[in-house]
C-alpha positions as CSV (number, residue, x, y, z in Angstrom):
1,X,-3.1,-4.0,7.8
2,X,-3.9,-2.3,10.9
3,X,-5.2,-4.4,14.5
4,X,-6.5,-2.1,16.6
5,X,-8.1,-2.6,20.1
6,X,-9.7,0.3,22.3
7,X,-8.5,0.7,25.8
8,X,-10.7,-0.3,28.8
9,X,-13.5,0.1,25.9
10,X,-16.2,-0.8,28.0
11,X,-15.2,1.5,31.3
12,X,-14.4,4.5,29.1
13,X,-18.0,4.9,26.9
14,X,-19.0,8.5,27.3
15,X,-22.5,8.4,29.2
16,X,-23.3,12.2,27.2
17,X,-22.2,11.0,24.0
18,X,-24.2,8.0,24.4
19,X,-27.4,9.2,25.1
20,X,-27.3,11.8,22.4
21,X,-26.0,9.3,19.7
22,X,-29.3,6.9,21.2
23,X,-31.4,10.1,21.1
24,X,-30.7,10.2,17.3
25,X,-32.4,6.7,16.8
26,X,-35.0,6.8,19.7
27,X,-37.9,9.5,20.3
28,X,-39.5,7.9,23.3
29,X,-38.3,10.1,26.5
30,X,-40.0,7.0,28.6
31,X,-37.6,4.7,26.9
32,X,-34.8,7.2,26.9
33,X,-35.3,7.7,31.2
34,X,-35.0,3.9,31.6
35,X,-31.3,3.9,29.3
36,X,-30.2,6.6,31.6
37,X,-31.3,4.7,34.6
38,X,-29.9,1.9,33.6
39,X,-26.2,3.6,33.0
40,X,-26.5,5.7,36.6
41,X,-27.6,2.5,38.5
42,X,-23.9,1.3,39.0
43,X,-22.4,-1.7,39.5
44,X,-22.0,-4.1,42.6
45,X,-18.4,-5.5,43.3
46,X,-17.6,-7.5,45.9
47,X,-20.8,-6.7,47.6
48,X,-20.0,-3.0,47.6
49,X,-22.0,-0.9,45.5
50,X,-20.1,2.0,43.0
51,X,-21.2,4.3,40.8
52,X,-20.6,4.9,37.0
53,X,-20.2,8.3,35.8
54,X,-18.9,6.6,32.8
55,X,-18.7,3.0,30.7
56,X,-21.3,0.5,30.0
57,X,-22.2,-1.4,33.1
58,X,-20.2,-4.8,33.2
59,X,-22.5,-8.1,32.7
60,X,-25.5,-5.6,31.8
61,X,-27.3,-7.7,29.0
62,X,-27.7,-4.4,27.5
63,X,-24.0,-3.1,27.7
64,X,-22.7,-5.1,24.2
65,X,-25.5,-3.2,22.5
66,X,-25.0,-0.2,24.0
67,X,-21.3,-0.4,22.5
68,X,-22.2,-1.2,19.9
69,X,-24.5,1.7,19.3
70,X,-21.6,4.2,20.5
71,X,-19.0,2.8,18.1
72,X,-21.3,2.5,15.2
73,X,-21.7,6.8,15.7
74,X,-17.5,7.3,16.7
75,X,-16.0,4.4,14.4
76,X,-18.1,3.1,11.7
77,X,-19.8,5.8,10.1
78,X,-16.5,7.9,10.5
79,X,-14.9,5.2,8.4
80,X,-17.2,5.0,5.8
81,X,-16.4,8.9,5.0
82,X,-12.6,8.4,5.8
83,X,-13.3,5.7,3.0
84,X,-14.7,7.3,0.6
85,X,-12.8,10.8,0.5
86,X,-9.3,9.8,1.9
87,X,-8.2,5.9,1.0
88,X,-6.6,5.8,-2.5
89,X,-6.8,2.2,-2.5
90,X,-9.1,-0.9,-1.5
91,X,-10.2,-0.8,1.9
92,X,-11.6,-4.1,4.2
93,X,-13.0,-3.0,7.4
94,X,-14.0,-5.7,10.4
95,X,-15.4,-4.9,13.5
96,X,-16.7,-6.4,16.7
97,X,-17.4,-4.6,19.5
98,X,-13.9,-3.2,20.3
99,X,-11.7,-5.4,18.3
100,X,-11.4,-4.1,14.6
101,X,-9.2,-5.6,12.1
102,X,-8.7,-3.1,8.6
103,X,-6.9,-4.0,5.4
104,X,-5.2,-1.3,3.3
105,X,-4.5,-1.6,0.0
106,X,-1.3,1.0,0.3
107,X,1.0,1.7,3.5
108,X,0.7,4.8,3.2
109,X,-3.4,5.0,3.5
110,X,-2.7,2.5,7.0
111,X,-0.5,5.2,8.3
112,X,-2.6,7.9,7.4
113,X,-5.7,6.2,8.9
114,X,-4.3,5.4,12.2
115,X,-3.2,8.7,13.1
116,X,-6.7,10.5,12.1
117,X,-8.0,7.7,14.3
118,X,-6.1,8.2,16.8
119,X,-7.5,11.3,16.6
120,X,-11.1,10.8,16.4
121,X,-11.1,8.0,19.1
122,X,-9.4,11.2,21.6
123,X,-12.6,13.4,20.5
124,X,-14.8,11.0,22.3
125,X,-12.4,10.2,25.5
126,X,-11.3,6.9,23.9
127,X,-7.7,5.4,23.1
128,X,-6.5,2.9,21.3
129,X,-4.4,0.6,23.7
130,X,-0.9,0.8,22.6
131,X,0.2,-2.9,22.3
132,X,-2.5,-4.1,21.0
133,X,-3.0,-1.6,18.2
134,X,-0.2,-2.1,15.0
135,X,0.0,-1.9,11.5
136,X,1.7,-4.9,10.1
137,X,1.8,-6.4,6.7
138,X,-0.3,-8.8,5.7
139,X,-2.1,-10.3,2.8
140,X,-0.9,-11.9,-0.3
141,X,2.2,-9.9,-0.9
142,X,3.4,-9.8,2.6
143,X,6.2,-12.2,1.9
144,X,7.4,-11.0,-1.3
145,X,7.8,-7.7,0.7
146,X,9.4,-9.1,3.4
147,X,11.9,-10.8,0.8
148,X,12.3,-7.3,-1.2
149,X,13.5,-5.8,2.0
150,X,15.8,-8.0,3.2
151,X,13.8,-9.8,6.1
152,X,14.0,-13.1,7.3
153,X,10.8,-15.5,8.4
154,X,7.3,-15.4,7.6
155,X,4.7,-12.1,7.9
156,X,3.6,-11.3,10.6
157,X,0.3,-13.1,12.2
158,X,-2.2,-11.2,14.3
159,X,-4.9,-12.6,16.7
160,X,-9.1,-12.0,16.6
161,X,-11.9,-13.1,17.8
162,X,-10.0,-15.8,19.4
163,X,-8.2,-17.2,16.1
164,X,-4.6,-16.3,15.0
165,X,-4.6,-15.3,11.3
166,X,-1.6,-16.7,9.5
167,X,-0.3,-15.8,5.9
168,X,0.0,-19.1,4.1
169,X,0.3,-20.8,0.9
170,X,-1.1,-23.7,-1.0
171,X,1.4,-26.6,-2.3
172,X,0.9,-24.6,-5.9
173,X,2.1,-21.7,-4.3
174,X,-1.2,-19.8,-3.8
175,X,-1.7,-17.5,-1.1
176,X,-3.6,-19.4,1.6
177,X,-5.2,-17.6,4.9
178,X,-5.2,-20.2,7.9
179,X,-6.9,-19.2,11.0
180,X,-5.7,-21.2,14.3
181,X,-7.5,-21.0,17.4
182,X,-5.4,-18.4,19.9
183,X,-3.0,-20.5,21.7
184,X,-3.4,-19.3,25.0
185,X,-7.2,-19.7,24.4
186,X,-7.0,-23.7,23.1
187,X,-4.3,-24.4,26.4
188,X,-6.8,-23.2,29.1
189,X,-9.1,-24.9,27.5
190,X,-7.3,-28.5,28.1
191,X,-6.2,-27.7,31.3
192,X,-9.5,-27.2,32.2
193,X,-10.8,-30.7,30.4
């Protein structure tokens, strides 16, 4: 399984790319002038005013969509085709915004996907951040396999959208997925109440 997370995702959108990957969807230059207004206006911080020659403006209501519309051009329709002509095995692909969680069927297909992406997210001045991004195993077998190879404990967990997955099973020895709310996330949370 592969949990990847994009570097400074929204500070690194490439204004260029954007607009033409919008321009594919929308014909109205009127509509198409405001967009680019809207990602040249720049950001106030601190009462100092910057300019953006890149990213989606931070607490735009706009910017989440924005992404969105950028990955779905860089990310999701690349994987579709990586999918289809590349993956030997099953494939499960979740995505939101810049969090993305994919299941592999076969190692080898994980390994081979994160280096091509990699690779595409460098065509379009992205990077995957490197401790957040890993390939683990996980899934039903995980534990045999961890048992087969000699390794001690339980498969590794992995965190998103604010819940840590956990390989499990049930008291007749099915495998059981249990999602926990993120530690960190659940103690601020009291401290705060």
């Amino acid at each position: 399984m592969l949990d990847a997370d994009i570097r400074g995702y929204f500070d690194s959108i490439d204004h260029g790319w954007l607009v033409k990957f919008i321009e594919h969807r929308i014909s109205d230059r009127r509509l198409l002038r405001l967009l680019q207004k809207w990602l040249a206006a720049g950001v106030i911080a601190h009462g100092v005013w910057n300019e953006t020659l890149q990213g989606s403006p931070q607490g735009a209501t706009i910017s989440p969509l924005l992404a969105n519309v950028f990955l779905h051009y860089v990310f999701d329709l690349w994987v579709q085709q990586w999918r289809k002509r590349r993956a030997r095995g099953d494939m499960v692909v979740v995505r939101y915004a810049d969090d993305t969680a994919v299941g592999f069927q076969y190692h080898a297909d994980a390994v081979q996907f994160l280096a091509e992406l990699r690779e595409r997210m460098r065509k379009f001045s992205l990077e995957l951040h490197p401790e957040k991004t890993r390939l683990i195993a996980f899934g039903r077998y995980a534990a045999a396999r961890r048992q087969e190879q000699s390794l001690r404990g339980a498969p590794e967990t992995f965190a998103f959208l604010g819940f840590t997955h956990i390989c499990a099973r049930t008291r007749s020895g099915k495998f059981l997925l249990v999602r926990r709310t993120v530690r960190k996330r659940m103690s601020a949370t009291l401290r705060r109440v």
